[in-house]
Steps between C-alpha positions, in 0.01 A plus 500: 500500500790749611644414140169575305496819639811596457475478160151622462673838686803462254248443202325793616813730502641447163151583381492826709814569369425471120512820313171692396445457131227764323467467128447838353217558342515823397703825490347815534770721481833518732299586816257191491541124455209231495599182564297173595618292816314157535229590288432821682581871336746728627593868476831551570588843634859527494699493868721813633478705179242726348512502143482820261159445422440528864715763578295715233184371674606569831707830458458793691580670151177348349489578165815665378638143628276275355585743176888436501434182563286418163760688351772278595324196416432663125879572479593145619247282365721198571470517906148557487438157408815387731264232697346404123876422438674387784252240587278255308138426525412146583817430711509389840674763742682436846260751713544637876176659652586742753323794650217430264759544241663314248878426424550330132833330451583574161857396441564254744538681821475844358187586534253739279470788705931462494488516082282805560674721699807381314347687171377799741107408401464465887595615831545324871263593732698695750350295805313220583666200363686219630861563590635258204252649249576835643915430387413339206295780333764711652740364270296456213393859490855616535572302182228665326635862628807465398455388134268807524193283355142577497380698774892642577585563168215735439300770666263258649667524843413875567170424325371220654711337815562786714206373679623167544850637617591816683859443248650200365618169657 
């Protein structure tokens, strides 16, 4: 008996410990992935970053945000569609809910929200994320500042993240 439980508990701990696939469904655009997990639809709402679509949405700059932002995306056609080209519709994803959130790993361990910030289409949350996430979009966004991409390499930072950021990370 001591031995049937022990594996039943050991059974019951790989399982636990098998990763959470989602198979994406759909891509709205960079800010929102759907994905189905056992049958049942998911919106993913990315972890630790706010996207420029929601920075324009959010900003206390309103509209002249929301207009360098469509700007931007008209100048750069080829990031607008980043998600429609980094990832692929019908494939299963390695997911981590947290926070109500979503983290999509993307390139093995890298995850999407790290390919975004990377290309300066998004920026970390300045608080409320786990310590780990917290470094790791760190890094991320300092990669996409210093190849001055996206947001950094244009206006948009004046425009749009100011209230995100009191100055950059």
């Amino acid at each position: 008996m001591k031995y049937l439980i022990l594996i039943l508990s050991l059974v019951l701990a790989l399982e636990a410990a098998q990763p959470l696939l989602g198979m994406l469904m759909r891509i709205e655009d960079n800010r929102y992935l759907d994905f189905v997990i056992e049958q049942t639809p998911y919106r993913c709402e990315l972890y630790g970053v706010e996207t420029l679509e929601e920075l324009a949405e959010h900003s206390q700059l309103g509209g002249e945000c929301k207009g360098v932002v469509k700007k931007f995306y008209r100048t750069h056609p080829q990031v607008y569609d980043f998600a429609k080209n980094r990832l692929k519709k019908y494939q299963r994803y390695h997911l981590e809910i947290k926070d109500g959130s979503c983290i999509v790993f993307a390139m093995g361990r890298r995850s999407y929200a790290e390919l975004l910030l990377e290309e300066g289409l998004a920026m970390k949350v300045p608080s409320g994320i786990s310590e780990l996430w917290q470094h790791r979009l760190e890094r991320a966004q300092y990669r996409g500042r210093s190849g001055q991409k996206g947001i950094w390499g244009e206006m948009l930072w004046n425009k749009c993240a100011a209230s995100l950021y009191s100055s950059p990370e």
